[in-house]
N, C-alpha and C positions, 0 to 999 in steps of 0.2 A: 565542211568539205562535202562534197556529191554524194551521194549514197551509190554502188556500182553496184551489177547481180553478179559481177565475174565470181564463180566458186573460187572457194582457197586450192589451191594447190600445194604439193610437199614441196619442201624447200630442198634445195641441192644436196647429195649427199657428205661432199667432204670429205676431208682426208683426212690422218691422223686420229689421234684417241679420243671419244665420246666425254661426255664430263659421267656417264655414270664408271668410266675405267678409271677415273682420278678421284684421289678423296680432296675433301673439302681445301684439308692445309695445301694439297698440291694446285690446287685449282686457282686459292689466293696467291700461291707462289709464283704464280704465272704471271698474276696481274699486275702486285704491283709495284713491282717494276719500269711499269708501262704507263704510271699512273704520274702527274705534276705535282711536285712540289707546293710551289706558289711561294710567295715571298711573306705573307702573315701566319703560314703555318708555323707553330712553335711544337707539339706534337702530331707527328702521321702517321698513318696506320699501323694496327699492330697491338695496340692496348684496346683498355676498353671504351676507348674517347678518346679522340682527338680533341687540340689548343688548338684553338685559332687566337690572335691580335685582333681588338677591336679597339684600336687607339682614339676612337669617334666617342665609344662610351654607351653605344647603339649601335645594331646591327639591323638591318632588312634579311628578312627571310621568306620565303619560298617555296612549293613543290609541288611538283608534277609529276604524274605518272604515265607510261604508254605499256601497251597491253595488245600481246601478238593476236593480231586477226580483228583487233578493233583500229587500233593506229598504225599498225603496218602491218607486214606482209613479209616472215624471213625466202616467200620467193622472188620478192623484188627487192629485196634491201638485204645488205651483210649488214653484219655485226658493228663493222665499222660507221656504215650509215647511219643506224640506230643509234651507236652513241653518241654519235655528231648531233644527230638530233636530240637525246632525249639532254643533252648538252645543255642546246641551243636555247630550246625553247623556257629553260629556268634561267639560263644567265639573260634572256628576253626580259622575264618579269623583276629582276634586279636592278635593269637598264631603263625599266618604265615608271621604279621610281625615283629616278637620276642618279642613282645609286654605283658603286664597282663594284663585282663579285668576284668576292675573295677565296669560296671553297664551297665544295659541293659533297653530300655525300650519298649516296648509291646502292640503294636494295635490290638483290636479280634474283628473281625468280627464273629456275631455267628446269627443263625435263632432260631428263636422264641421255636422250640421243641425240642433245645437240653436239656438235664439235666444239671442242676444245679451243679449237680455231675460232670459231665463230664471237666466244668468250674474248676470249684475249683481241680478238678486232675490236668489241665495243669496248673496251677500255682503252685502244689504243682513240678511237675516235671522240672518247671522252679527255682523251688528252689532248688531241689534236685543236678539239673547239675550244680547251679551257686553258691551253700555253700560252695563247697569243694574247690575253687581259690579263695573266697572269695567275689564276684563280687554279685553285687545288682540289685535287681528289681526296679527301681527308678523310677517307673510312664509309661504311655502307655495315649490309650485310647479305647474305647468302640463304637461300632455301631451295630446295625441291618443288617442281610444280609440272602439272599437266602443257603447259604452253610460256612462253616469255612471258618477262614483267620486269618493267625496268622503274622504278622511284627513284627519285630526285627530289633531294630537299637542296637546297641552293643559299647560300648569306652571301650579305654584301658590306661594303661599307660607304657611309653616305660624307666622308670625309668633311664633317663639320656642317653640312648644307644640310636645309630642312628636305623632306621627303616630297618628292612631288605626286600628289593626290590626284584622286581622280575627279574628286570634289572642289576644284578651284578655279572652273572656266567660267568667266562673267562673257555677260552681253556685250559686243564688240570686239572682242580676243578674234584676233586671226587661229584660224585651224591648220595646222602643219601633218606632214607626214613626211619619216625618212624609212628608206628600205624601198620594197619591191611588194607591190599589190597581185596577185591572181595568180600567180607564176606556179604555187604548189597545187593549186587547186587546177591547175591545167594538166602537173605533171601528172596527177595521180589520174584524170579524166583519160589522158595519153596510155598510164600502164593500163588501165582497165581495158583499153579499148583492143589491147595487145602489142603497143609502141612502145615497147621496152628497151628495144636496141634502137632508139631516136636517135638520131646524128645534128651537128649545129646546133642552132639555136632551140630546137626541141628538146636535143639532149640535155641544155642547162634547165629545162621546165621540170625536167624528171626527177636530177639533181636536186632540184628547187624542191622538190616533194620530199625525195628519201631524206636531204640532208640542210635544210637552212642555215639560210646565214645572217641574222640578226645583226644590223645596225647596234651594234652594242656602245661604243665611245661617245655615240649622240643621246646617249639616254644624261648620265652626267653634263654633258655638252648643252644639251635643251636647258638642265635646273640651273647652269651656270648663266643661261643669256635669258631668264627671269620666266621659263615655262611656269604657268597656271595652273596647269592640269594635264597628268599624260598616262599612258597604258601602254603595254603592248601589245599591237593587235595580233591575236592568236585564235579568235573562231570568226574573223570576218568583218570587214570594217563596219558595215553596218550594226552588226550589233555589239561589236567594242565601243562605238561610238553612240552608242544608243545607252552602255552602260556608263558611261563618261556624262553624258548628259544628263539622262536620271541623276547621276549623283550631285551632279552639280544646280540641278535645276534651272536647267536653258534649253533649248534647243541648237543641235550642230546641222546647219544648212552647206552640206559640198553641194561641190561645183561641180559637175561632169564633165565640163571641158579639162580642167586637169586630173582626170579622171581615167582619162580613155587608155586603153591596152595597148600594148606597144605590136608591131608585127610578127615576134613571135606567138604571143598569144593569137593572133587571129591566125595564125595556120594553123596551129594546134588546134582550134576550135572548125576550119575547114576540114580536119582529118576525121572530128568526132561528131560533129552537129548532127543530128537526125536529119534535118530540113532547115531550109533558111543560108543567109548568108552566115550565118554565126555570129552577128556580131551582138544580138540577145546575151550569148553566149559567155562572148569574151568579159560582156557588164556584170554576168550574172557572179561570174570569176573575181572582177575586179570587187565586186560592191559585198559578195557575199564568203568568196572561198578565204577560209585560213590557213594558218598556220604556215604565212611566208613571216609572221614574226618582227613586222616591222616595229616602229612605236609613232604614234598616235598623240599630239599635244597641240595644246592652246598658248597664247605669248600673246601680252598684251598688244594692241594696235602700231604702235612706235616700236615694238620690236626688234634687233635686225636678226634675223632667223640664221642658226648654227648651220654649219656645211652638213649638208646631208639632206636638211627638210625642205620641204616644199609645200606650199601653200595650196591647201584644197579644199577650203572653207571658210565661213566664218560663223561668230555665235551669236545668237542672238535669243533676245530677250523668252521666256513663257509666260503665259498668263490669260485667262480668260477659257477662250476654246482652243488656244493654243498648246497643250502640255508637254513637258519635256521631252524627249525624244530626237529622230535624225530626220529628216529632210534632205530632198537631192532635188539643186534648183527650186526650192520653195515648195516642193509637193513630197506624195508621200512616197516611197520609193517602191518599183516597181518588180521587186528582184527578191528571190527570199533571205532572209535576216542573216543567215550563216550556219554555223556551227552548233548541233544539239547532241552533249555526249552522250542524251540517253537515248536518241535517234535515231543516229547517224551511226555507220562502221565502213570502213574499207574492205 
């Protein structure tokens, strides 16, 4: 995502009781409550471990971390947002290897003067993104710290199907994508710029920042109609695709025409451009901004592609001066790579 210089700012003040006025067992007694069952949980929170069902015999596992002042901002996002996202983005990498995510479990670092409120919103938003697949809050843990910090370890289950790799695009595989390309990398271009109260189609780019929404039922959907190879793109298509193709040892050549930015992204890039028409802008978003969360896969030529994907590639062979890597229309691409977490910060 973009690098901004906007300084942090304090986050709202709040209402209600701080988590340094609650002890610990008050503070879990809040949550969860507020937290999914899920249908393979056989123990939930409360012991020292949580049972999950893994009637597969094999599980897919997961995890990610976001970290206040690097991956958000508690003065553009609630608590809710936050855990919508830090949600999103694990049942994403469960979804990328065709996989369902059955439970998740969730370590928070939080400082003594956050609200209570704020607490109990991100698990209400970790519930909210993980009702609707079904998948369970099944235990975390709790600490004291200077700033946020949300971990996410995440399992799934591959109900019988092999794992789809990222290592398995041959030369000829049509390239797909299901989800929404550039959309967060706009939102967050929009809050830096001071477009926080966006209305219309801006305000869903903002959304599309604080809170993704992962194509999740097309991750299993892809391994079902014979995907090759897939990820979730989460630092940028280019270089999720760049990592897809190293592994597999080919080159992925999109196609820009089904590439190009819908009209919301080009006003959003009319409001922030320095110069220019923007529409640099809107590629640099499409080809480079993460974390909208899509998934990313290859299917052989005769394929017929699951509802949701859409073709914006194809693979083809390396070899010689060729070496594996991404291509846009047969050249190298002119946009930077994406996402560098030791880089980059909001």
């Amino acid at each position: 995502m973009p690098e901004t210089s906007v300084p942090a700012t304090p986050p709202p003040a709040g209402d209600g009781p701080l988590v340094r006025d609650v002890s610990e067992d008050e503070l879990l007694a809040a949550i969860f409550p507020l937290l999914p069952a899920g249908s393979a949980t056989l123990v939930g929170p409360g012991d020292d471990g949580a049972v999950v069902a893994a009637p597969d015999g094999r599980f897919v596992v997961s995890t990610d971390v976001l970290v206040e002042d690097r991956h958000f901002r508690r003065a553009w996002s609630t608590g809710h947002d936050v855990g919508r996202r830090a949600a999103a983005q694990n049942l994403a990498d469960v979804a990328g290897m065709g996989a369902r995510p059955t439970s998740l479990v969730v370590s928070l670092v939080v400082p003594g003067d956050l609200p209570v409120a704020w607490v109990t919103g991100l698990a209400q938003g970790l519930a909210d993104a993980c009702a609707p697949v079904g998948a369970a809050v099944v235990g975390g843990d709790l600490s004291g710290g200077d700033a946020v910090v949300v971990a996410v370890t995440v399992h799934g289950d591959l109900d019988g199907r092999a794992p789809v790799l990222r290592s398995g695009a041959r030369p000829g595989n049509v390239v797909a994508h299901a989800g929404v390309l550039g959309r967060s990398a706009a939102g967050l271009a929009l809050l830096a710029a001071g477009h926080d109260a966006a209305s219309g189609p801006l305000a869903a780019l903002v959304d599309g920042y604080r809170a993704p929404e992962p194509p999740l039922e097309a991750g299993p959907a892809a391994a079902l109609a014979g995907a090759t190879a897939m990820l979730d793109v989460s630092d940028g298509l280019l270089r999720d695709a760049g990592r897809l193709a190293r592994a597999s040892g080919v080159v992925v050549d999109l196609d820009p025409a089904a590439l190009a930015g819908d009209g919301a992204l080009a006003e959003a890039a009319s409001l922030v451009a320095h110069e220019g028409d923007g529409s640099a802008l809107v590629r640099a978003w499409v080809l480079g901004g993460g974390e909208d969360h899509g998934l990313l896969a290859t299917f052989p030529a005769a394929a017929v592609l699951p509802p949701g994907f859409r073709r914006v590639g194809t693979v083809r062979a390396s070899g010689g001066p060729v070496v594996p890597g991404v291509l846009v229309a047969g050249a190298e691409p002119d946009v930077p790579a994406g996402w560098d977490h030791f880089s980059r910060e909001v």
